[in-house]
Structures are given as C-alpha cells and as structure tokens.
C-alpha positions in Angstrom: 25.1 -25.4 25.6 23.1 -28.0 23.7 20.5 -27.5 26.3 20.5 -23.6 24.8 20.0 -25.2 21.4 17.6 -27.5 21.8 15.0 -24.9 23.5 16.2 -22.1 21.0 15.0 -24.1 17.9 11.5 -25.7 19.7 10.9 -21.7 20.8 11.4 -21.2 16.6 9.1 -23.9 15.8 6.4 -22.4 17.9 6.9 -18.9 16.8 6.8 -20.1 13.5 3.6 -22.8 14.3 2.1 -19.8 15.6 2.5 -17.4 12.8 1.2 -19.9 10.2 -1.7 -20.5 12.7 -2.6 -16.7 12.3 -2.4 -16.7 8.6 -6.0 -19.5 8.2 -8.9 -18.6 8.5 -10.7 -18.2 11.7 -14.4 -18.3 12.2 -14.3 -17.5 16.1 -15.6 -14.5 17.0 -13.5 -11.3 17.0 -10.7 -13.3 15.3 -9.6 -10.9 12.5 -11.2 -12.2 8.6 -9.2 -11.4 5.1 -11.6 -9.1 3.3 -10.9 -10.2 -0.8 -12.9 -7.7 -3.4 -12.7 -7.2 -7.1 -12.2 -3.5 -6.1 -8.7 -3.1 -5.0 -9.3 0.5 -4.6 -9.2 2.2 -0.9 -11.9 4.6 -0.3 -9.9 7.3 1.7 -6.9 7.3 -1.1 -8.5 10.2 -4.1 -6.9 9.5 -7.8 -6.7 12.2 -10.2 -9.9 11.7 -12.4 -9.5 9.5 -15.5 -6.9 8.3 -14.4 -7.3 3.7 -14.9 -6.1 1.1 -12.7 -3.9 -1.3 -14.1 -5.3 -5.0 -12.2 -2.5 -6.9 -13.7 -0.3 -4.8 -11.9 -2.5 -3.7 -8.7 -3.2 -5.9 -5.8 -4.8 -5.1 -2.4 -5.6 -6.8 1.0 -7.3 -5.9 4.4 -8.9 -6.9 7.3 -9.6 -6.2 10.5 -6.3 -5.4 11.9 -4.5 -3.8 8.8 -4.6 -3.2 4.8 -1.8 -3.2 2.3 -1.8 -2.7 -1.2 -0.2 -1.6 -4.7 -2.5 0.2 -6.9 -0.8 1.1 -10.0 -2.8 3.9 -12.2 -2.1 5.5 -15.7 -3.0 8.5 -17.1 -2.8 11.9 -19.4 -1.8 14.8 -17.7 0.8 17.3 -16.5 3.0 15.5 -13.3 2.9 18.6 -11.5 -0.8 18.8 -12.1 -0.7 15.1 -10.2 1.4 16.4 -7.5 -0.7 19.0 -7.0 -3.6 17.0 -6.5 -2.2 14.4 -4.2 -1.0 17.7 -2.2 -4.3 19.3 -2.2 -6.7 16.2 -1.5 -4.6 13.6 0.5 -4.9 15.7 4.0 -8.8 16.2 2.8 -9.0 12.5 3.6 -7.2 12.9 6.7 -3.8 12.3 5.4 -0.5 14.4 6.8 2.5 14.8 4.1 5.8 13.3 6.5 7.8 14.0 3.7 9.0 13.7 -0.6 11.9 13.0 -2.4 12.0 14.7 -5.8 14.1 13.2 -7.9 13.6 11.2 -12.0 9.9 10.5 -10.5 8.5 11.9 -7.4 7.5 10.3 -3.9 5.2 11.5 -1.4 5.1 9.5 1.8 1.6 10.1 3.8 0.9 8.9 7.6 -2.4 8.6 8.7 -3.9 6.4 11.9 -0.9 3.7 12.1 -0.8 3.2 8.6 2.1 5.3 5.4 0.7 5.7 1.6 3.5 5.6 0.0 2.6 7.9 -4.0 5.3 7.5 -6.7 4.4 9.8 -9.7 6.5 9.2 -12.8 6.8 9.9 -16.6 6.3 7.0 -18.9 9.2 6.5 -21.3 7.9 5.5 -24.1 6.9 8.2 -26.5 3.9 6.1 -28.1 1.6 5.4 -24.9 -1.5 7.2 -24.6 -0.5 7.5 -21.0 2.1 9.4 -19.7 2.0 9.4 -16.1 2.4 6.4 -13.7 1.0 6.5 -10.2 1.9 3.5 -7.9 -0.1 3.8 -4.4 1.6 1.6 -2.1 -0.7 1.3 1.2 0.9 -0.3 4.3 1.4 -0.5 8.3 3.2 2.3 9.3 6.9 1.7 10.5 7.5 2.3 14.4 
C-alpha cells in the first residue's frame, strides 16, 4: 500500500514538473512561443463599429497551439441591433452558431476549428453612461 503511495505522489511531481516545464519559454525549434501584443483584439472575431475596448478589463493570449481571451467592449446602440450583427457576420469569418441562451443579457456560443467564442451582450445599468451595451468576447479551446 505505501508502495502505491509513494509512486502515486513521484508520478504527481512529474506531471506537475512537467507542466511547469511547458509553461517557460522555449527557444528550440518548433517548441510553441507566447505571442504578447498591445492589440488584444483577434482578427477573425468582427465588433459592431464604434464600439471601444475596455484594456483594463480585456486581456488576450496566443501562440502556436491555442489563444484565449476576454475582450470586453462598450457601446451605443440597440442590443438587438448587436445580436443581429454577431448573427450576420460571425459565420462570415467562418464561425457556426452551436447555440444562445436568452435571458437578462444574451449569449451566443460560436465553434470554429477546435476553438468556442463565447458573446455576452448586455444592457448597462446605469442610466448616466454614454454606453449602454456591454459585449464580453470570451475566446477559448473548445470543450471535447
């Protein structure tokens, strides 16, 4: 039994050894790099024009294997004018509506090549911002 014990907690420290191991960075060839930008935007993901990123609030990450990312926008418009845009353009850039929950706020969920957008549209509460729609993007691996 201790025998089980012993080789179950050196088999953790190796996972774990290994996974930290994957997290530097590598400058060996074809060893994925972290790709860091001021621009946290993803190219294939359309937002409704003037609509502004919040940075304080938006972060984004990708290399070679994967991206993830929250991109959190406001804006001044109509949120079924919003919906209707991230219906209308998101399969243009090669995304396919899985499904939405319509509820206080709406959520799309989008699946393209391996990876989900996630799209929350909501009102703003408070009655004196100058924008009253909220989009959170939330880019990441898609589930299996």
């Amino acid at each position: 039994m201790k025998k089980w014990c012993k080789c179950l907690i050196v088999g953790a420290a190796l996972v774990s050894l290994a996974a930290l191991s994957g997290c530097q960075k590598s400058d060996q060839a074809g060893a994925p790099q972290a790709q860091f930008s001021n621009d946290v935007s993803f190219e294939d993901i359309p937002v409704p024009a003037k609509f502004k990123l919040v940075r304080k609030e938006s972060y984004s990450f990708q290399n070679d294997v994967t991206r993830v990312g929250h991109l959190v926008y406001v804006g001044r418009s109509d949120i079924n004018n919003v919906l209707a845009f991230f219906q209308q353009q998101m399969p243009l850039h090669g995304w396919q509506e899985m499904s939405y929950i319509d509820a206080r706020s709406s959520t799309r969920y989008y699946d393209k090549e391996g990876q989900t957008c996630i799209i929350t549209v909501g009102k703003r509460s408070a009655a004196h911002q100058v924008h009253n729609i909220r989009i959170d993007l939330d880019m990441r691996p898609k589930s299996k």
